[in-house]
C-alpha positions, 0 to 999 in steps of 0.5 A: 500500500505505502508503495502503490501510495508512493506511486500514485504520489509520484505520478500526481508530482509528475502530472503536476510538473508535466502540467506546469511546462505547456504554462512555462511554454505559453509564458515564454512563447508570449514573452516571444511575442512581446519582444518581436512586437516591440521591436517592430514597433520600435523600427517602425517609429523610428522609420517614421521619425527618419522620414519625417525629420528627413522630409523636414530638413529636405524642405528646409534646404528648398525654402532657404536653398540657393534655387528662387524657383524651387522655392517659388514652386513649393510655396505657390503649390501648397498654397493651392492645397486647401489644408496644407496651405500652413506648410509654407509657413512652416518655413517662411515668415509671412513677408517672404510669402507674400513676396513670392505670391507677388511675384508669381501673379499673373495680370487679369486679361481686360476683355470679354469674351467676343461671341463673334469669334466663335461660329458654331459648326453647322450639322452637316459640317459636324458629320465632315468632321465624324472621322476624327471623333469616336461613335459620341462625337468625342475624342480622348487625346492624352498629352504629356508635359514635363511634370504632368500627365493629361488627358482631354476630352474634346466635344464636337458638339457644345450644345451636349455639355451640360451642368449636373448637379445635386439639387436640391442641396444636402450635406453630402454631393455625389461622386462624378460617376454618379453624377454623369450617370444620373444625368444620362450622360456618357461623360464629365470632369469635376467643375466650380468652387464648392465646400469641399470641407471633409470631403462632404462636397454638398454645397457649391459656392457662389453660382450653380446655373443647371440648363437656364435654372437658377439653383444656387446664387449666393455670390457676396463675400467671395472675392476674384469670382467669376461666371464660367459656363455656357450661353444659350447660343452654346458659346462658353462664358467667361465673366467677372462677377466679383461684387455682384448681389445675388439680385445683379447676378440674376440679372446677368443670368437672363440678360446673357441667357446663360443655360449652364454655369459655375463660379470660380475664384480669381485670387492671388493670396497666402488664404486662396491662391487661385486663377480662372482665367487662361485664354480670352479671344485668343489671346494668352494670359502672361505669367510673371514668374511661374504664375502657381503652383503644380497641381492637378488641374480641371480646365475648360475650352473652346475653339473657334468651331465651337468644340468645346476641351475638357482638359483634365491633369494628374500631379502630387506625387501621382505617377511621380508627377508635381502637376500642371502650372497655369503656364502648362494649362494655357500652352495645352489649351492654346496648342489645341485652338483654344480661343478662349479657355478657364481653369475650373478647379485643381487639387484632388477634386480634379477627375474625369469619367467617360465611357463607365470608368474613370480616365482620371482620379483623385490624387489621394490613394482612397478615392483612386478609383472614383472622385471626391463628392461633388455638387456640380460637374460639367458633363456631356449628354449622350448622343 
């Protein structure tokens, strides 16, 4: 018995410490796991602060290097940005940026746009020009420049570009897709201010006119606006609205018989540095210095036939490209018989779809593969 006890006691101990190794086990394999994390975590932090401390220093060396233009462009860019604008001033006092803004502005052209320089082809000259557009009466030309990549949309037919939008006005727009496709088009790129605040994109800001109807008409308190859009005569418009009461712009809406239209900015300033304006009669506008930044771009033109350029470009960082200057929108749209042609919008409300895909996107890696919301956009009715 005092042996078979002294068995069983012996068994009992060494189940117990059979017992106590998968915990010992368990407790060394968790160790294991903290110490790995750890040191992920830690090489991870310190990559970051490589990364940022060496992004730092390379800014640094631009904003006080020897190279004006390197400086000027990395100033005139972030401006352009609508939450990034506080990095330049990361680097400069306020009077060094208000010295380039200066320097990089470009004079406003002095005319109106002449409508008898434009002569809208007749239909049975449009069906002569058929062979060079696809089955919608649109070619899709793609342009490379030296810091930008681009593709344009060229409209035989100006009286099928329309103004989509979402009205009635909520929180939230709707992604270019949505809007071409709501509207039964074939395609469309993103066009006019708007609150783009946390990428809600619900509202736009100063003017929204949507085939002769008036949807939104609030221009007070913007500086630099101006009218760009289309006549009922299918001639684009470019007006200077700036001052306007949403009384007087009504009255500039009828008595132009304006059908479609938005309201971009024409200002140069650390708080919004923008420029609408880029070819009027024919005649280009001039920049001194760089006239802005490189950023992705949305223009809008119209040659002398009255086919109307949708010109739409990539930048920061996409395709390891900066982006297009308003010197690089105004060569494009002149090469392509522009004689009168806009800027839009930029930044990473710049897109275009046609056809069912995107042809261009958003900069940023979320919306690659569609747009930021949007309350209007430019689109062209199928045929």
């Amino acid at each position: 018995m005092e042996e078979n006890k002294a068995a069983i006691s012996a068994t009992d101990n060494g189940g117990a410490s059979a017992g106590k190794r998968p915990d010992g086990k368990r407790g060394r394999s968790h160790n294991r796991i903290l110490r790995v994390t750890g040191r992920f975590l830690l090489t991870l932090i310190t990559i970051v602060i490589a990364v940022a401390v060496t992004l730092y220093i390379t800014l640094n060396m631009i904003c006080t290097g020897p190279s004006l233009a390197a400086r000027e462009l990395f100033v005139t860019t972030f401006l352009e940005t609508g939450q990034m604008k506080f990095v330049a001033s990361m680097f400069l006092d306020q009077e060094e940026i208000d010295q380039i803004v200066r320097h990089n502005s470009m004079p406003v052209i002095e005319q109106e746009v002449d409508p008898s320089l434009i002569v809208v082809a007749a239909d049975e000259s449009k069906e002569d020009k058929e062979d060079i557009f696809d089955i919608d009466g649109i070619e899709l030309v793609e342009i490379s420049g030296r810091t930008f990549f681009a593709k344009m949309l060229i409209i035989n037919d100006p009286s099928r570009v329309k103004l989509a939008t979402t009205y009635p006005w909520s929180e939230y727009g709707m992604e270019l897709s949505e809007l071409v496709e709501k509207s039964g088009s074939v395609a469309g790129v993103n066009g006019g201010l708007y609150q783009s605040d946390s990428n809600k994109g619900g509202r736009p800001i100063g003017l929204a006119v949507s085939e002769g109807e008036i949807q939104y008409n609030s221009p007070e308190g913007w500086a630099g606006l101006y009218l760009i859009g289309f006549n009922y005569k299918n001639i684009l418009q470019i007006i200077d609205i700036e001052g306007m009461s949403a009384s007087e712009l009504k009255t500039l809406v009828e008595e132009e018989g304006i059908r479609d239209a938005v309201a971009f900015q024409e200002e140069y300033s650390d708080a919004s540095n923008h420029f609408v304006q880029l070819i009027i009669n024919g005649e280009a506008r001039t920049a001194s210095g760089l006239g802005s930044g490189a950023n992705p771009r949305t223009a809008i033109g119209q040659r002398a036939d009255g086919a109307v350029l949708l010109l739409v470009t990539d930048g920061r960082g996409a395709s390891g490209h900066l982006g297009a200057t308003a010197a690089d929108l105004i060569s494009v749209m002149s090469e392509y018989g522009a004689v009168n042609a806009a800027n839009l919008d930029g930044g990473s409300s710049s897109c275009m779809y046609y056809n069912g895909q995107y042809e261009m996107t958003s900069v940023t890696l979320y919306y690659a593969n569609s747009s930021w919301r949007l309350p209007t956009g430019f689109v062209v009715e199928s045929r």
